[in-house]
N, C-alpha and C positions, 0 to 999 in steps of 0.2 A: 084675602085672595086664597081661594082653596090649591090643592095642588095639582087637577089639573088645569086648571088659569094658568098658572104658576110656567107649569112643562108648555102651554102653548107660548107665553110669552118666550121665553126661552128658545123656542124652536125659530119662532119667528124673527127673532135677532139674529139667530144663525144663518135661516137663509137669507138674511138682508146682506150678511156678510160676506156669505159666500158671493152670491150674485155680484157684489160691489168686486170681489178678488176676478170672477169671471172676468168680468168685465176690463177692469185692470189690466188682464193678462191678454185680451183680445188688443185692445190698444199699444199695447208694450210689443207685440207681435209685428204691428202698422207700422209702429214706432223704428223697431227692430231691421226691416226691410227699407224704409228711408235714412237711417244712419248709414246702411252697409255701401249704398248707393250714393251717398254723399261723400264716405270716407271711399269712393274707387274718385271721386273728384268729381260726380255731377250735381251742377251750380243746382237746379231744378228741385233734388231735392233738399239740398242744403237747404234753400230757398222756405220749403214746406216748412221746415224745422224753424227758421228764423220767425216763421209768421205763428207757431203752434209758440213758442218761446218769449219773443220781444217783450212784450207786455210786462210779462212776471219777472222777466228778468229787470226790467225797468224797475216796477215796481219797488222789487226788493231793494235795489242798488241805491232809490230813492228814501226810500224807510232807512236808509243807513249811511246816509250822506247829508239828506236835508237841501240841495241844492238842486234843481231841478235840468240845469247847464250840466254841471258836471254829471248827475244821474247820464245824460243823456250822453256825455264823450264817454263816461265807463261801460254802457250798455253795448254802444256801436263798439270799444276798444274789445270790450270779451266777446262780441261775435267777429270780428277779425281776429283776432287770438285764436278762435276757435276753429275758424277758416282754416286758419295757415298749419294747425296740429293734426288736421282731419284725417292725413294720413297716418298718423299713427295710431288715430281713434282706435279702439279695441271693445267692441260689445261684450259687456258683464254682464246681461240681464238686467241692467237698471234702464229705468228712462237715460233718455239724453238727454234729458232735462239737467239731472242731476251732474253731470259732466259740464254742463253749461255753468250752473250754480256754483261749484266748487271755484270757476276761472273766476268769476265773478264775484265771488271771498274772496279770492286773494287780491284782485285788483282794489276792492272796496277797505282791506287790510295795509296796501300798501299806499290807499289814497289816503288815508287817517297817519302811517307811521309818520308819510311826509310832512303834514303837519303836526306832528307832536300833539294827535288829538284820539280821542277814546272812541272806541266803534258805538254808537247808541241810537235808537231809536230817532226818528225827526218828527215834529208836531207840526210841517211845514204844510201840508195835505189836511183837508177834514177827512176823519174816518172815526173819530170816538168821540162819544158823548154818552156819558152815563145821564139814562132817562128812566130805566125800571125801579122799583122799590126792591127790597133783597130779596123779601118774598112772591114777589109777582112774575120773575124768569130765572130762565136756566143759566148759567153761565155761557155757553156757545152762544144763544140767544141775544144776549145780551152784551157780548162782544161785539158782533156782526151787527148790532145797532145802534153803537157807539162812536161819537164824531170826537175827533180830537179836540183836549185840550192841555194846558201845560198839568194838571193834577190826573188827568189821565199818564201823559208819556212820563211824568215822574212815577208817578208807581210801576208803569212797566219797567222802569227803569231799575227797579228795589228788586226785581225778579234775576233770578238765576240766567248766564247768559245761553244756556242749553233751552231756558222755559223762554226766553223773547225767541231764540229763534224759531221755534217750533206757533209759536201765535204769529210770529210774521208766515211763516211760510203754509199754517195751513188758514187761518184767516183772512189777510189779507191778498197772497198770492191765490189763494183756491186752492193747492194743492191738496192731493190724495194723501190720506194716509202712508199708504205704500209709499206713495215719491218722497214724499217727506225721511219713511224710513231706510230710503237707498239714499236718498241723500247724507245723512246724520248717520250712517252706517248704523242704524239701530233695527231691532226686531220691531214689528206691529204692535203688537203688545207694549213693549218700551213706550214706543211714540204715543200709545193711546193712555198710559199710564202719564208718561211727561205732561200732556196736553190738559188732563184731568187735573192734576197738582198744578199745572200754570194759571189753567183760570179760576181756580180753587183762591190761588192766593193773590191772584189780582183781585178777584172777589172782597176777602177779604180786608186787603189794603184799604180798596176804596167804604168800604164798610166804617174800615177802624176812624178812618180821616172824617167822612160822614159824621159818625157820634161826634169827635171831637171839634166839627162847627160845629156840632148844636147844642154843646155844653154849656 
């Protein structure tokens, strides 16, 4: 690749970026005018928020519970929670997403202390199955085409609890970089660096365990 290939590549990542930050920033605006309106107490657009939210929040609270009952009382328990603090709500410039997720740790943290059990991933959902060869995909790729199995969620399990969350929450939940890094109080960079080293060494893992069936 000579170098200007090189400078167009380059540019062209950029404005992918920026665009994607644009973007971000017009929604977070949408986002921004339905919180303020929710936290003066109107249900309507609480309501918006519940239906932009529900989902991911399930989701995740599932991915960390394994139970599909209890996912479902702790999702409805953090949007009552969330109902009832509305007024004190305070726009940071994050999603309200992230205000959402934080309620939703802590309930999924004190739904684990009460049983005397460890916060970790659950294999209860298909969502991973290693099907590429090492050399035929990406890591991203080949996340997002992975069905659960129990030699999958053990190796996520060997990961750093900063790298599961970050593959739960922009793999599985969908989220944006950005939401991700108002969530994790980290910089963009951080989160895309974390993201890179998590599937780097889930990679990895399942590599290492591979050769070793086929010893």
């Amino acid at each position: 690749m000579n170098s200007a290939e090189s400078l167009r590549n380059t540019t062209g990542t950029a404005d992918v970026i920026l665009a994607e930050e644009r973007s971000e920033a017009v929604a977070l605006d949408a986002e921004r005018l339905l919180a303020s309106r929710a936290s003066s107490g109107e249900r309507a657009a609480y309501g918006q928020l519940y239906e932009a939210y529900v989902d991911k929040i399930y989701r995740y609270i599932y991915y960390k519970v394994g139970q599909r009952a209890d996912a479902e009382d702790l999702t409805s328990l953090t949007f009552m929670k969330a109902w009832d603090a509305i007024g004190d709500y305070e726009w940071r410039n994050h999603p309200f997403g992230a205000w959402l997720f934080r309620i939703a740790h802590n309930l999924v943290v004190d739904y684990h202390r009460a049983r005397r059990d460890t916060v970790t991933l659950s294999d209860a959902t298909p969502q991973l199955e290693q099907k590429a060869s090492r050399d035929e995909i990406r890591p991203e790729r080949m996340l997002s085409d992975l069905i659960t199995t129990d030699r999958i969620q053990h190796a996520i399990q060997r990961l750093t609890e900063e790298q599961q969350q970050v593959l739960v929450l922009r793999f599985f939940q969908g989220l944006s970089t950005g939401e991700v890094a108002d969530m994790m109080g980290k910089r963009r960079g951080a989160i895309r660096g974390l993201q890179f080293r998590a599937l780097s060494a889930l990679r990895d893992l399942l590599h290492r365990e591979q050769d070793a069936l086929t010893l």
